[in-house]
C-alpha positions in Angstrom: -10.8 35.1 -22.3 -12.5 33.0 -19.5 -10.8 30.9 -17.6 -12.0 26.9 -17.0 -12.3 25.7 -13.4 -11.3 22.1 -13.5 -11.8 19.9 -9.9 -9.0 17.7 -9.4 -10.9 14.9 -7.4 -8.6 12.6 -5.0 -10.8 9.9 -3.9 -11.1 6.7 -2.0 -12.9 3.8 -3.7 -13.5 0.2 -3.4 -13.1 -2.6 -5.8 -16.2 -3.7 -7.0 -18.5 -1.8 -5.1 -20.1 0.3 -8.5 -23.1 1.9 -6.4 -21.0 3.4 -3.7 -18.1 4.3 -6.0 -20.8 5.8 -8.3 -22.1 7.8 -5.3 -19.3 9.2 -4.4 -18.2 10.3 -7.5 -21.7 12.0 -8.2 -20.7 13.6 -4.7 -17.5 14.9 -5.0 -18.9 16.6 -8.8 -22.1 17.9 -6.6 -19.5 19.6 -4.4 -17.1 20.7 -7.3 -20.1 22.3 -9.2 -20.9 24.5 -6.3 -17.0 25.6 -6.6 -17.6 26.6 -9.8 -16.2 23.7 -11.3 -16.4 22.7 -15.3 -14.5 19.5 -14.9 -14.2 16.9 -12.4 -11.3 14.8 -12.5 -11.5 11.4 -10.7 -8.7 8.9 -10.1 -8.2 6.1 -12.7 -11.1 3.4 -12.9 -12.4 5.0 -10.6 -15.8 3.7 -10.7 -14.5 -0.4 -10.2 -11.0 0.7 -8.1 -8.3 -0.4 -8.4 -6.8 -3.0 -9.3 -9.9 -5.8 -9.9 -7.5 -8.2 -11.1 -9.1 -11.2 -11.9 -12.7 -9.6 -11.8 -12.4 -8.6 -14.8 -12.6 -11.6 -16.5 -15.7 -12.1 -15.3 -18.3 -11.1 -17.7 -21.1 -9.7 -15.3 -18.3 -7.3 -13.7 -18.0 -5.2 -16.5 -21.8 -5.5 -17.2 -22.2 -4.0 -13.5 -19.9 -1.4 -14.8 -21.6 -0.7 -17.8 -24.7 -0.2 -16.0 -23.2 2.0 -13.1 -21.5 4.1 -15.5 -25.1 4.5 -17.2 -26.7 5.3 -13.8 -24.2 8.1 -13.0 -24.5 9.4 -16.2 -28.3 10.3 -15.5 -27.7 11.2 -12.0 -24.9 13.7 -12.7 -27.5 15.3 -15.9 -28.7 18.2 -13.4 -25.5 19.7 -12.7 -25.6 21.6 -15.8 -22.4 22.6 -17.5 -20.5 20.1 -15.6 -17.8 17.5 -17.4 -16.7 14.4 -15.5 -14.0 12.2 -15.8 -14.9 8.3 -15.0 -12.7 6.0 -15.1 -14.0 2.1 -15.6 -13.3 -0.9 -18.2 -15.3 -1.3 -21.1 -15.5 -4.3 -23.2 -15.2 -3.6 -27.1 -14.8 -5.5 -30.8 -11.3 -5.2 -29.7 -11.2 -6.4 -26.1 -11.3 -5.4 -22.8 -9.7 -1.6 -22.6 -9.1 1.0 -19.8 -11.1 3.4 -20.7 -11.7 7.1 -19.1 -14.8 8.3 -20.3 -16.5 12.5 -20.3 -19.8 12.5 -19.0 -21.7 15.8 -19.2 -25.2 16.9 -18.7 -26.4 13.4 -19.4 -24.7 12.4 -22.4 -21.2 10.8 -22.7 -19.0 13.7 -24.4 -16.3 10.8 -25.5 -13.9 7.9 -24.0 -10.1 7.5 -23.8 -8.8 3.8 -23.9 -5.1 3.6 -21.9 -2.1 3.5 -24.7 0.3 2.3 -22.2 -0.3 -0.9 -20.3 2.5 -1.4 -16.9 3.2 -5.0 -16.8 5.9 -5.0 -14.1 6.0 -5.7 -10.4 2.8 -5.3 -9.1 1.4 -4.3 -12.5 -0.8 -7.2 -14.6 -2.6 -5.0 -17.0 -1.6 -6.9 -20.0 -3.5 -9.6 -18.4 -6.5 -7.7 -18.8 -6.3 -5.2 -21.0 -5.7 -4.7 -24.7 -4.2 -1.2 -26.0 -5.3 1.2 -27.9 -3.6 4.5 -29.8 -6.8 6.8 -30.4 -6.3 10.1 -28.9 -8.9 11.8 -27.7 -9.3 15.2 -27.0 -12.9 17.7 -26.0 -13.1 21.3 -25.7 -14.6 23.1 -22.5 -15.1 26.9 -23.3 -11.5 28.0 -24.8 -9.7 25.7 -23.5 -8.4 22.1 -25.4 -7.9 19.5 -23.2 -6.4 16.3 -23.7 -7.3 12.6 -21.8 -4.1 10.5 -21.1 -4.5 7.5 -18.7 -1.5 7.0 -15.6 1.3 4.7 -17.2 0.7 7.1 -20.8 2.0 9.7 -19.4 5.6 8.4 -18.7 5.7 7.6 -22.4 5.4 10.0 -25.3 3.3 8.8 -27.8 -0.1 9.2 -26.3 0.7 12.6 -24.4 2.4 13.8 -27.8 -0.6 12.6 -30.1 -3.2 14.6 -27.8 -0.8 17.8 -28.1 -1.6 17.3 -32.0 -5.0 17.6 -31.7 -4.7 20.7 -30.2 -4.8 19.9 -26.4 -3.4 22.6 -23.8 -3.9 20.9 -20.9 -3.8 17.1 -20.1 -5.8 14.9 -17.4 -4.3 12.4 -16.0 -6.0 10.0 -13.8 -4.0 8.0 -11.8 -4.2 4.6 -9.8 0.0 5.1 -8.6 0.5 2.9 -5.4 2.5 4.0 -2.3 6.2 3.2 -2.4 9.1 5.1 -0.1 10.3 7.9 -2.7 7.5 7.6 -5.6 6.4 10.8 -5.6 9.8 13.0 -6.8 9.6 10.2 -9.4 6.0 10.9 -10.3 6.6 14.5 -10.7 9.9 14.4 -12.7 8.2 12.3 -15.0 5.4 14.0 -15.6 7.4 17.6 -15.7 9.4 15.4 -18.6 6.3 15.1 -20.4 5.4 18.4 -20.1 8.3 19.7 -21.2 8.2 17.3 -24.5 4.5 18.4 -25.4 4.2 22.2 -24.0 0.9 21.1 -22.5 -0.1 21.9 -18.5 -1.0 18.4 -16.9 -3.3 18.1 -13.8 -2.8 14.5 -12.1 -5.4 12.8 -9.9 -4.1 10.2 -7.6 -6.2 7.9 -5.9 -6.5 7.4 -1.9 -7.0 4.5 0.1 -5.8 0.9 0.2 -6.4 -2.5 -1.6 -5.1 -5.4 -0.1 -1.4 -4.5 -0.1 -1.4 -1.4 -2.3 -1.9 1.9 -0.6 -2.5 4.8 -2.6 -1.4 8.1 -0.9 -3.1 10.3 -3.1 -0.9 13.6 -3.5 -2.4 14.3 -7.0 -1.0 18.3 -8.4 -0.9 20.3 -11.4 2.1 21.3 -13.1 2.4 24.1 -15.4 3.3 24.6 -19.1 6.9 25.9 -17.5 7.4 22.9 -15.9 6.5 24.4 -12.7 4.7 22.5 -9.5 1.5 24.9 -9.3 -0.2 23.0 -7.0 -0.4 19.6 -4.7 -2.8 17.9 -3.1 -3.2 16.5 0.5 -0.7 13.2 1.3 -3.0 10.1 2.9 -6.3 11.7 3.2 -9.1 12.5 0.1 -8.7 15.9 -1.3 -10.3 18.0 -3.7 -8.3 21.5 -5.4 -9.9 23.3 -8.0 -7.8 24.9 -10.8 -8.2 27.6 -13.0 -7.1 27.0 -16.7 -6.9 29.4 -19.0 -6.9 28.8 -23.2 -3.1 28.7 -24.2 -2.8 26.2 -21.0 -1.4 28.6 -18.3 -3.0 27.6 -14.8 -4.1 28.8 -11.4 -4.8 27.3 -8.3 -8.3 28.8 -6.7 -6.7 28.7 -3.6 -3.1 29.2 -3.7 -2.6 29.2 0.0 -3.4 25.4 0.4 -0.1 23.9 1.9 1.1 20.0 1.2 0.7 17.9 4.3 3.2 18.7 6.7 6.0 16.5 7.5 5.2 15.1 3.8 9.3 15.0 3.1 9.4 13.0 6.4 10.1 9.3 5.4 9.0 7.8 8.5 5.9 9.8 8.7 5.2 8.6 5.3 5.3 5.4 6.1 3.5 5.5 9.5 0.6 7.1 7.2 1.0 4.3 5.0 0.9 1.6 7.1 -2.4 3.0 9.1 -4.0 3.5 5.9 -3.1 0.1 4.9 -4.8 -1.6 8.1 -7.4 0.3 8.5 -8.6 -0.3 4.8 -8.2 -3.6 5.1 -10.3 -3.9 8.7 -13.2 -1.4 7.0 -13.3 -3.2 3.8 -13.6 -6.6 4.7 -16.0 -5.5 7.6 -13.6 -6.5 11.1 -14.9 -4.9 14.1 -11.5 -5.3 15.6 -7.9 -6.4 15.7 -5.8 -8.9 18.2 -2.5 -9.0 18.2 0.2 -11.4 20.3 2.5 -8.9 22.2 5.6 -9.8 23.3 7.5 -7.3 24.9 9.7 -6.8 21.7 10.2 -4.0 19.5 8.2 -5.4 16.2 4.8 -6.2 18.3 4.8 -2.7 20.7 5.1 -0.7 16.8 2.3 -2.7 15.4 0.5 -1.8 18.7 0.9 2.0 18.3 0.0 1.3 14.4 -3.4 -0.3 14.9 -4.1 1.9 18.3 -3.8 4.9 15.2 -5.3 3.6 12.6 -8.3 2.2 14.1 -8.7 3.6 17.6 -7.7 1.7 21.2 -11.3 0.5 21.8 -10.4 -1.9 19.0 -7.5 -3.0 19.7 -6.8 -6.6 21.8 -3.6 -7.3 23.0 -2.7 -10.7 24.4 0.7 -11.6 26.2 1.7 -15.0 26.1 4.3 -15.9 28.2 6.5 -19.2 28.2 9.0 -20.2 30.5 11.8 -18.2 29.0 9.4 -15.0 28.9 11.9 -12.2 30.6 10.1 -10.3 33.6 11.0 -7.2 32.0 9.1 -8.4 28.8 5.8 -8.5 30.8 6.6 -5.2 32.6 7.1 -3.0 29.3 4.1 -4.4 27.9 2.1 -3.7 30.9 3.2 -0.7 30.2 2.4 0.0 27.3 -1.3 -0.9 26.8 -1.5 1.7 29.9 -0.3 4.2 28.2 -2.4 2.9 25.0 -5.8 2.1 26.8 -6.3 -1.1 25.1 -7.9 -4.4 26.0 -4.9 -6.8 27.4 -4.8 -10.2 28.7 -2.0 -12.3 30.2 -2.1 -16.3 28.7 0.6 -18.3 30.4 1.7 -21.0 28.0 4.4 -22.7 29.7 1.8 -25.7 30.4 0.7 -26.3 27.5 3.9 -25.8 25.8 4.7 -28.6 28.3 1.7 -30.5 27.3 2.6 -30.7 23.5 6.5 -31.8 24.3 4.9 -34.4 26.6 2.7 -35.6 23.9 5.3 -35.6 21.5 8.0 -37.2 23.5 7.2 -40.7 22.5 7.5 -40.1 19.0 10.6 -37.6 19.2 12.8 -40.4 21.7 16.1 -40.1 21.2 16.7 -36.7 19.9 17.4 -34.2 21.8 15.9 -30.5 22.3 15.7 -28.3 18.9 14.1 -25.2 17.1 11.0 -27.9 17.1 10.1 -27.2 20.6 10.7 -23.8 20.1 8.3 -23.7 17.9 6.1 -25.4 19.9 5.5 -22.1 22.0 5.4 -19.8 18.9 2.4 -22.7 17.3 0.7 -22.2 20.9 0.5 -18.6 20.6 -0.9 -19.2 17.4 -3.6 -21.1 18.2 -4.4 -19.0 21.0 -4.8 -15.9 18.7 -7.0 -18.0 16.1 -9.0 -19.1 18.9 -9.7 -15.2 20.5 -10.3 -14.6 16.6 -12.7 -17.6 16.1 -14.6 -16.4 18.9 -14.9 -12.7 19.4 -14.2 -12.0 15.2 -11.0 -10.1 15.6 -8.7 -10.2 12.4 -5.2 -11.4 14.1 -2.5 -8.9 13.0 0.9 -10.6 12.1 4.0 -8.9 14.3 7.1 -10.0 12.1 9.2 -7.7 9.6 10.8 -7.8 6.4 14.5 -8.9 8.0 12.5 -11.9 9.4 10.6 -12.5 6.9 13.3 -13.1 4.1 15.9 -15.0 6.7 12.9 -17.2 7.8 13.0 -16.3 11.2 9.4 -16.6 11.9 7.5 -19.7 12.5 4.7 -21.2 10.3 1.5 -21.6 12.3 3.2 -19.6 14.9 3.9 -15.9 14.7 3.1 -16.6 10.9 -0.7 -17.1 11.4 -2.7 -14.6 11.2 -4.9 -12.1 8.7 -2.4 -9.5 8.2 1.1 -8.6 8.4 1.1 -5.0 9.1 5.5 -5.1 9.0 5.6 -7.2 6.2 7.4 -4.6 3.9 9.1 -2.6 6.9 12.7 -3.7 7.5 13.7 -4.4 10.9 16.0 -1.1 11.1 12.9 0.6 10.0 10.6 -0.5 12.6 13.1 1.1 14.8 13.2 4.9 13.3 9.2 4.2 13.0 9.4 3.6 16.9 11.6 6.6 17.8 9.7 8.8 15.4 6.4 8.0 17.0 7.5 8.6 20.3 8.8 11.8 19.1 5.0 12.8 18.6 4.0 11.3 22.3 5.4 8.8 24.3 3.8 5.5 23.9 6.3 2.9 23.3 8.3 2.2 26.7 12.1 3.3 26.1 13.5 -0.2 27.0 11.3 -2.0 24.7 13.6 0.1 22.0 16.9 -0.2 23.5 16.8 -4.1 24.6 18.6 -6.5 22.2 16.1 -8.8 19.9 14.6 -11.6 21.1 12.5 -14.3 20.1 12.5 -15.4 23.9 11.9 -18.6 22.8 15.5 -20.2 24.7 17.4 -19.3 27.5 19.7 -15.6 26.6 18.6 -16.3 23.4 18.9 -12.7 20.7 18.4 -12.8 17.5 22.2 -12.1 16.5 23.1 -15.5 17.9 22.9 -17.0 14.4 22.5 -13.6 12.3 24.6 -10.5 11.3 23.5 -7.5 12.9 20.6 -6.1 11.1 21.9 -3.2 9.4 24.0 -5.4 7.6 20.9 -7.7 7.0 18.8 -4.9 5.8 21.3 -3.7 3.4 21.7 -7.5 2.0 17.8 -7.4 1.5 17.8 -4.5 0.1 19.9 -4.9 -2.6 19.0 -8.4 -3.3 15.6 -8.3 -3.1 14.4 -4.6 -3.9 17.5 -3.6 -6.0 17.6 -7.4 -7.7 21.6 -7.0 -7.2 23.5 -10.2 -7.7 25.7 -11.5 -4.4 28.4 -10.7 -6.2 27.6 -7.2 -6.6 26.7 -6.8 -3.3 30.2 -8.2 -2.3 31.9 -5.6 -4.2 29.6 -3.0 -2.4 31.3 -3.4 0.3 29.4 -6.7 2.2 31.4 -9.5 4.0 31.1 -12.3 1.1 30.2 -14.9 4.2 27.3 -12.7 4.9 25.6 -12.4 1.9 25.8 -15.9 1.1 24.1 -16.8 4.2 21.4 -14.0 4.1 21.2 -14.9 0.1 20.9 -18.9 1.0 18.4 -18.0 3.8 15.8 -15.6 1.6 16.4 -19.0 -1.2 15.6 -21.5 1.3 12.9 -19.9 3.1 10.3 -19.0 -0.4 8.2 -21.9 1.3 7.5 -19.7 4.6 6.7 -16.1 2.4 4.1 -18.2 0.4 2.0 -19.0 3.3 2.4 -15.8 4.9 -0.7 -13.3 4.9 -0.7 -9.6 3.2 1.0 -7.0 3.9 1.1 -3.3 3.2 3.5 -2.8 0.6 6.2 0.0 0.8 8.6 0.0 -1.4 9.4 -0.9 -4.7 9.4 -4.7 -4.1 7.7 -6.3 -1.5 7.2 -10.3 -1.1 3.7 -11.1 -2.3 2.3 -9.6 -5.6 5.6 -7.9 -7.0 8.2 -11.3 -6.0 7.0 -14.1 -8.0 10.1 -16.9 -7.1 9.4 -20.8 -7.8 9.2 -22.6 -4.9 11.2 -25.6 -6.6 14.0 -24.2 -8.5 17.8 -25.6 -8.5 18.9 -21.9 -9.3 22.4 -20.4 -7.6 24.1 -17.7 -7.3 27.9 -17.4 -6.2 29.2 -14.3 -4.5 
């Protein structure tokens, strides 16, 4: 009995760019057919990426799709014996479905439409797409295999209607973004289905980032027992060829292909995530570079180190900015720093012109006294310095603040807010500091005191950010259950958190909706970030008592 090589195809595409999605799908199949490949899997629409959103409504879109689709099947005709797996909308009788369609030697073999359509945090399929209960099956040699799309595959109706048929072995591609522990999930679900239908599944995961989503790839096959045969490379494309034989039992071609190292590692992980997030971002939306406002503080030297990763230092602008109330040691460590980085730097004094606003102002503010208003004042002129550099030399200005501040409003709109992308966005302030002593664990770049020194805003005399907030362990866990757990105050109470805490930090992430609104994107990283996945009214007389 001959065995089936099927190419498990982990990929990075770009929404809406058909041609070069097209191409390198006909690429990675041109270099699976000289492995001996039979079948290509690729990722989940992968010919449009992932997710279009409101693209799809648009009629020519899916017309553009249609035709790519056509184009590729003609161009992938030569590679004779050859079955790939595309995955693109198609717009029937019935609506607009999700569709995974067979092409081989220049004829379409058949076409799965999704069964199961997520419609929860940053999932809006049902916007789209309408469902559909068809299986669909297609026979390569011996072996029966079975198409399932992502989200049907945690369900068992579609997975369990393919078995039916007669399938041995499911595909499954996959458009599963990033979050901190969603790959054990991934795996125990789909070993779950396995187990319920007795059929091998090979998963393809898509790479690369879109807008806030990352996708980390780490596509694998898991045998008919349940078993983990093989895995693909974390945050970089990847293609594994497998060997299936006709009752479903598989083999990888090349057993000796290790997972990424330090894969388990969450901070590595993340790091990974959050270059991949940037850099995506820069490529795709064609930045040369990136500027950044650094501060001597820990959140501004970690996006530093992120962008001088992700994108390389000969790209990377750093500007310090400092006010009156600027420490000495703040300019030092970031002197420091962009040494030991090799970036550009400039040094902007902005205690004149911060002087030059209050001036201005003073007419209009007499008789009130000093406030957070002329603290902001500073944080706005940094911000309108950083526009400016952008305006000019076509930098996109990364944001520096984190989750913590982001949710207690500590942050400034039109100040530290403004800007084209938050790289911290998602990352908790206790985070950014294991991110900072992991990264120095692989080289030294982030000066020591820049990690030790209490938080700052620098924006009053001794002023640290625990003046008017809990210590951010204590803030972290607050967000954490509130906003990614969507526990109530009172449960976080009886968790164990001073009741006077969590109604501030509660009050605080209520009050401050206005601020996250405004903000720019951010790579996501866990299972709820603000932006696509928190949808809160701006106006709302809602309450919640601890």
């Amino acid at each position: 009995m001959t065995a089936v090589r099927v190419a498990i195809a982990q990929i990075s595409v770009a929404v809406g760019d058909m041609p070069g999605n097209a191409s390198k799908i006909l690429e990675v199949s041109r270099t699976a057919a000289k492995q001996g490949a039979q079948v290509v899997l690729c990722p989940e629409l992968s010919l449009c990426g992932y997710t279009p959103e409101d693209l799809l409504l648009r009629p020519s879109f899916v017309d553009q799709c249609n035709k790519a689709l056509d184009r590729l099947r003609v161009d992938l005709a030569p590679l004779a014996g050859l079955h790939v797996i595309v995955g693109h909308p198609v717009l029937t009788a019935d609506g607009l479905l999700n569709a995974a369609t067979v092409l081989s030697e220049g004829k379409v073999v058949g076409t799965y439409y999704k069964r199961e359509l997520p419609n929860y945090l940053v999932f809006d399929e049902k916007r789209y797409f309408k469902s559909d209960n068809r299986p669909f099956t297609f026979n390569v040699g011996d072996v029966c295999f079975g198409l399932i799309i992502c989200e049907d595959a945690w369900f068992e109706a579609a997975p369990k209607a393919a078995a039916e048929l007669g399938a041995k072995v499911l595909l499954d591609p996959n458009a599963s973004p990033y979050s901190i522990g969603k790959q054990s999930q991934r795996i125990e679900a789909m070993k779950r289905s396995v187990a319920r239908t007795g059929c091998a599944l090979l998963y393809s995961n898509m790479y690369g980032a879109q807008d806030e989503l990352v996708f980390e790839g780490a596509s694998f096959a898991i045998s008919s027992d349940g078993r983990v045969a093989a895995e693909l490379a974390y945050f970089s494309e990847d293609l594994k060829c497998i060997d299936v034989q006709a009752d479903g039992s598989i083999k990888p071609v090349d057993p000796e292909i290790k997972p990424a190292s330090g894969r388990d590692c969450i901070e590595w992980q993340v790091w990974e995530a959050l270059k991949l997030g940037l850099a995506d971002y820069v490529e795709k939306n064609g930045f040369k570079s990136v500027i950044l406002g650094l501060s001597g503080g820990i959140d501004s030297a970690v996006v530093l180190a992120i962008a001088v990763d992700a994108l390389g230092a000969d790209r990377v602008h750093a500007v310090m900015m400092p006010s009156r109330y600027t420490a000495d040691i703040s300019q030092i460590d970031s002197r420091d720093m962009v040494k030991r980085l090799g970036v550009q730097y400039d040094e902007v004094a902005i205690a004149d012109l911060s002087s030059l606003f209050e001036s201005t102002l003073k007419p209009l503010f007499r008789g009130r006294g000093h406030d957070t208003t002329e603290e902001n004042i500073q944080a706005r002129v940094r911000g309108l310095l950083l526009m400016s550099l952008s305006n000019k030399f076509g930098h996109l200005v990364m944001t520096t603040g984190n989750k913590s501040e982001l949710s207690t409003g500590y942050c400034t709109l039109y100040g530290d807010m403004a800007g084209g992308y938050a790289v911290l966005k998602d990352v908790a302030k206790t985070l950014v500091y294991r991110l900072a002593r992991w990264r120095n664990s692989i080289s030294d770049v982030i000066p020591e005191r820049i990690i030790t020194r209490p938080p700052s805003a620098e924006l009053r005399p001794d002023q640290t950010d625990q003046d008017n907030l809990p210590e951010y362990d204590v803030i972290d866990g607050i967000i954490e259950g509130y906003v990614e757990r969507n526990q109530s105050p009172a449960d976080l109470v009886a968790a164990g958190f001073d009741k006077a805490a969590v109604e501030q930090i509660v009050r605080l992430i209520r009050i401050n909706e206005y601020k996250r609104r405004q903000s720019p994107p951010g790579t996501r990283i866990t299972n709820r970030a603000f932006g696509r996945d928190w949808r809160y009214p701006l106006s709302n007389g809602f309450r919640e008592s601890a």
